[in-house]
C-alpha positions as CSV (number, residue, x, y, z in Angstrom):
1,X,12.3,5.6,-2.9
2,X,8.9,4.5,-2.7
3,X,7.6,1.9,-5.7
4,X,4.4,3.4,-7.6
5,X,2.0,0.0,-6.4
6,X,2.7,1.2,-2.6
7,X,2.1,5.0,-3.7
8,X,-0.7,4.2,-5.3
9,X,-2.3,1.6,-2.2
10,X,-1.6,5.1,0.1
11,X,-3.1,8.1,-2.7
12,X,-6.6,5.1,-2.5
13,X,-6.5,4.3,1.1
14,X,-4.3,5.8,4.3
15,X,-6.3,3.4,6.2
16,X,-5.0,0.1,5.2
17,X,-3.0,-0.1,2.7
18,X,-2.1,-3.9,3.1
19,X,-3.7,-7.2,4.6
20,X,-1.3,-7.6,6.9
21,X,2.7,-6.4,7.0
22,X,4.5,-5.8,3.9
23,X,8.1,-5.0,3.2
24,X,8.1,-1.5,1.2
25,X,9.8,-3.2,-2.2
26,X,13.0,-1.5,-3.1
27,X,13.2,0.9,0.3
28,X,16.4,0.3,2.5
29,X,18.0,1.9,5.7
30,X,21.2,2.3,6.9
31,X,20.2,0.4,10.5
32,X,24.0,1.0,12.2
33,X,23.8,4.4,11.4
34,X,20.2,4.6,12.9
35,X,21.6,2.5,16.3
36,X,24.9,5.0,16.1
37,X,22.4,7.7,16.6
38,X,20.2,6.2,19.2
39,X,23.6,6.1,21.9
40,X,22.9,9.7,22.1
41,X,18.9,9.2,22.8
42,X,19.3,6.3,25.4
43,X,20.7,9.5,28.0
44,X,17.1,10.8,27.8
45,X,14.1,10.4,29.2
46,X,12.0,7.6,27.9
47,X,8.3,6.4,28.9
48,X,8.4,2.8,30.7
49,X,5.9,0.9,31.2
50,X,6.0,-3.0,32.0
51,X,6.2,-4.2,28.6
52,X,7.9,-1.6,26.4
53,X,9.8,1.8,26.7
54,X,9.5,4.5,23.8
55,X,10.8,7.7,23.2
56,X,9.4,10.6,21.1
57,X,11.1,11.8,18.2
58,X,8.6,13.7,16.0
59,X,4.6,14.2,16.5
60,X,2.3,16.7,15.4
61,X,4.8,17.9,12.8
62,X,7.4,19.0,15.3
63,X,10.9,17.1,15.7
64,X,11.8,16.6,19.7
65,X,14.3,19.2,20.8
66,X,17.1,16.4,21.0
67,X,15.9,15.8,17.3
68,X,19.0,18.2,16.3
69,X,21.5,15.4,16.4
70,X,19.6,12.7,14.6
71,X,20.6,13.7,11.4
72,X,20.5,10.5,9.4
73,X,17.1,9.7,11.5
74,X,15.5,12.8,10.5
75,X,16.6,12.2,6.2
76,X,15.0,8.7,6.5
77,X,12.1,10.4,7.9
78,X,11.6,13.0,5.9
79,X,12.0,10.9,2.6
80,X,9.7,8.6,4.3
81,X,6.9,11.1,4.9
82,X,7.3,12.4,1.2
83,X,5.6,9.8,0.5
84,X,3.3,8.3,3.6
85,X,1.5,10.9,5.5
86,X,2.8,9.6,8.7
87,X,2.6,11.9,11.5
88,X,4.6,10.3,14.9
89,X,7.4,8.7,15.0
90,X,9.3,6.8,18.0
91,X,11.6,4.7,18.7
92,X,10.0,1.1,20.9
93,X,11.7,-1.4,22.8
94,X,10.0,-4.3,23.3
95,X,10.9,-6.0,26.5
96,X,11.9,-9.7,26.6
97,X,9.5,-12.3,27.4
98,X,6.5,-10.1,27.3
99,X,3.0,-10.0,24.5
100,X,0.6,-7.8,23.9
101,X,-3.3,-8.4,24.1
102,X,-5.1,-8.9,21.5
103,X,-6.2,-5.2,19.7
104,X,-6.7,-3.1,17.3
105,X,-5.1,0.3,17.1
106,X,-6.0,3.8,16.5
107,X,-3.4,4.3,13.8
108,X,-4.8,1.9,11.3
109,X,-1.4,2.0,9.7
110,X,1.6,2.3,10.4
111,X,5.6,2.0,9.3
112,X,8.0,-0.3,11.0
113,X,11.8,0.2,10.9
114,X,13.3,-3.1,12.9
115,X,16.8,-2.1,14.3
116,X,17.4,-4.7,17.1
117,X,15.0,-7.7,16.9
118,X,15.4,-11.8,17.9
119,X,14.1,-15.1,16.3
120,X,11.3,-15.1,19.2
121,X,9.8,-11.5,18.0
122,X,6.5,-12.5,16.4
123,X,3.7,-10.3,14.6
124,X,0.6,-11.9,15.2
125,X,-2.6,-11.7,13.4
126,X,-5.4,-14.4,13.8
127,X,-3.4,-17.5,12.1
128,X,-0.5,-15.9,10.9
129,X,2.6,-15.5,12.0
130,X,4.9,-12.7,10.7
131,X,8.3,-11.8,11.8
132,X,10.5,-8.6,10.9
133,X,14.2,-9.1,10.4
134,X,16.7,-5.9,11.6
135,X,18.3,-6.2,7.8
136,X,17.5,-2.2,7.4
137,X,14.0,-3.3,5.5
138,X,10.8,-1.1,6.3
139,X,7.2,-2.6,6.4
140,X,3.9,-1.2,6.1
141,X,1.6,-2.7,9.6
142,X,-2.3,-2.9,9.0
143,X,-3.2,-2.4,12.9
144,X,-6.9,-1.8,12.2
145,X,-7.5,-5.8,12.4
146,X,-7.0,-7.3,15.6
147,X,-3.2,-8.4,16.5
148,X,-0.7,-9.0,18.9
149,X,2.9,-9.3,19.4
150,X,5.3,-11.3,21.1
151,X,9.1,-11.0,22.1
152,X,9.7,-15.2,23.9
153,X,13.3,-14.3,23.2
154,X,16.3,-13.3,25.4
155,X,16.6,-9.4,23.9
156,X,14.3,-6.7,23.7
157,X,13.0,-5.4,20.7
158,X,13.8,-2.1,19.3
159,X,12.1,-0.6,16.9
160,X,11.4,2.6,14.9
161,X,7.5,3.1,14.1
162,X,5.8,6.0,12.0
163,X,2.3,6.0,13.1
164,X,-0.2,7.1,10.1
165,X,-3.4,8.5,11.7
């Protein structure tokens, strides 16, 4: 699933990887069956906050309770963490009209899967610009440099991240 270069960049170096984002080559997800899934979470509880609301779904090696009916969620993940030793995972909305300070992170890397995302969601680092397309891609995130990220459009963000600590 993952191509031997990326392997390789994580057997080195869990810390970063990558300069900035890169798309895992060759890796795909089924993104409607991921937001099929997702219906059943939005009934839960999730953590809000002013700029972004997350949910849970796997941390310290233990899937969430309501885990049990993510079952296409949990075979990305695990094929995922076969390969990146990855050990959180949520799913984030970003709210509309809202950015982040600039920061660093405490995960130095970490896995994006974009499911819902809008032409005015930006990845920022110093002067460059990167943006994430919902197309059922995942990226690799270097967070250890400072970054920001901004959602100017008219839809919140959503996406699933695998934090790598």
């Amino acid at each position: 699933m993952i191509n031997a270069d990326i392997k390789l960049r994580f057997s080195k170096s869990f810390d970063c990887p990558v300069e900035y984002i890169e798309k895992l080559p060759d890796v795909t997800v089924d993104i409607s069956l991921l937001l099929e899934e997702l219906k059943f979470l939005k009934k839960l509880e999730w953590v809000k906050n002013f700029m972004q609301t997350k949910l849970p779904v796997y941390q310290q090696n233990k899937w969430s309770d309501y885990a049990e009916s993510m079952v296409y969620t949990k075979s990305v993940v695990e094929s995922l963490k076969q390969h990146v030793p990855f050990n959180s995972v949520y799913y984030r909305y970003l709210h509309v009209h809202t950015c982040y300070n600039w920061h660093t992170d405490a995960m130095k890397t970490c896995l994006h899967i974009p499911l819902i995302t809008n032409e005015g969601c930006k990845f920022v680092y110093e002067d460059r610009v990167f943006s994430m397309p919902a197309d059922g891609s995942v990226y690799i995130v270097n967070n250890s440099i400072p970054h920001t990220f901004v959602n100017s459009g008219t839809t919140d963000r959503l996406h699933i991240t695998m934090d790598i600590f």
